[in-house]
C-alpha positions in Angstrom: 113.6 106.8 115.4 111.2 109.9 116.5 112.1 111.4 113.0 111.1 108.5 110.4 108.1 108.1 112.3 106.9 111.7 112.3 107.7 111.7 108.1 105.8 108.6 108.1 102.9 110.3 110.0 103.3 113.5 107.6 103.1 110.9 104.8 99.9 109.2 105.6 98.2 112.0 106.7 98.7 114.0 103.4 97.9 110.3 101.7 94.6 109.8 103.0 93.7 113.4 102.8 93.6 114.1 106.9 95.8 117.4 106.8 92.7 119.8 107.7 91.8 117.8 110.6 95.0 116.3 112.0 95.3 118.6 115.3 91.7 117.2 116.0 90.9 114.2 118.7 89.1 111.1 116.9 85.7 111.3 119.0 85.4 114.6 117.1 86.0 113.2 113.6 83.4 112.0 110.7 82.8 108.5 110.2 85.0 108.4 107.2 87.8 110.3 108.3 87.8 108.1 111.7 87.8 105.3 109.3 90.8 107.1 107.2 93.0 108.2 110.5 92.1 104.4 111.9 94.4 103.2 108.4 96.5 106.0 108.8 98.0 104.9 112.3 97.8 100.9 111.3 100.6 101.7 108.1 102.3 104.3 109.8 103.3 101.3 112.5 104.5 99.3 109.0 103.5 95.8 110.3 104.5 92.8 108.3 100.8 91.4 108.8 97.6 93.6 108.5 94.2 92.0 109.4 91.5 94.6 108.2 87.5 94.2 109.5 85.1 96.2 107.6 88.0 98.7 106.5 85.2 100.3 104.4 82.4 99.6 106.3 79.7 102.0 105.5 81.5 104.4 103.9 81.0 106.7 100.7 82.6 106.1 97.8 85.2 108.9 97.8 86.6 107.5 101.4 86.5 104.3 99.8 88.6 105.0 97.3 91.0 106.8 99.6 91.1 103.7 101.6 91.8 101.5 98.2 94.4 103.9 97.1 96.0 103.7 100.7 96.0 99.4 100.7 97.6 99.1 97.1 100.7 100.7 98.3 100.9 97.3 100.7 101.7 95.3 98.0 104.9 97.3 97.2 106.5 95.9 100.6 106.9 92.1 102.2 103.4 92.4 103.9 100.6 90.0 104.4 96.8 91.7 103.9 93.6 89.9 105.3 90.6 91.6 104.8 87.5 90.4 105.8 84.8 92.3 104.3 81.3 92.7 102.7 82.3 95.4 100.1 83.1 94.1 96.6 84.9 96.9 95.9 87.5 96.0 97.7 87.9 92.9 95.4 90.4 94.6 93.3 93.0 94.7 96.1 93.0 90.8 96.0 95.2 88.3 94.9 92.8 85.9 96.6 88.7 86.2 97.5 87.7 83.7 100.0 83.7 83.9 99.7 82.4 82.0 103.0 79.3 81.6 101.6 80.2 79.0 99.7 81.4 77.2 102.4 79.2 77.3 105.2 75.8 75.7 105.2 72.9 78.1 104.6 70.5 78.0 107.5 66.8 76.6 106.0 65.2 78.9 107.8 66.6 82.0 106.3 65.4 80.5 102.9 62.1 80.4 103.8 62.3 84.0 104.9 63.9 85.0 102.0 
């Protein structure tokens, strides 16, 4: 229904902080609130299955947080959260951390550089 939608929109919007800038189109935003409104429209749709890339991706810590704050209310409903990410502070959203490194071979030439 048009109306539960729109109070989820009024939700998110006020939960990630986006109120002064909600009239505005996305080209126009900062990094961080295009970052905020892009997490903003992905719970607002309530999906049962969330795959996040780089949700955090080179922003400050204050959008960070926002972001974190935003993600722990996931775990309050049946939904499934991948995140793939660089950004260990993220790591507290976790019931699992996959580190890839540990898996795939390192490549010898990278070593030498290093």
């Amino acid at each position: 229904k048009r109306r539960r939608i729109n109070e989820r929109i009024d939700c998110w919007v006020h939960r990630l902080g986006l109120q002064p800038v909600a009239d505005r189109k996305a080209g126009s935003l900062s990094g961080g609130q295009q970052q905020r409104a892009a997490i903003a429209r992905t719970m607002i749709k309530q999906a049962e299955v969330l795959l996040l890339d780089e949700p955090t991706s080179g922003l400050d810590d204050l959008n960070t947080r926002l972001i974190i704050h935003a993600l722990e209310g996931i775990a309050e409903r049946a939904c499934i959260c991948l995140i793939c990410t660089h950004d260990r502070r993220l790591e507290t959203l976790t019931h699992e951390v996959v580190d890839f490194n540990q898996f795939l071979p390192v490549e010898g030439h990278l070593l030498a550089l290093a």
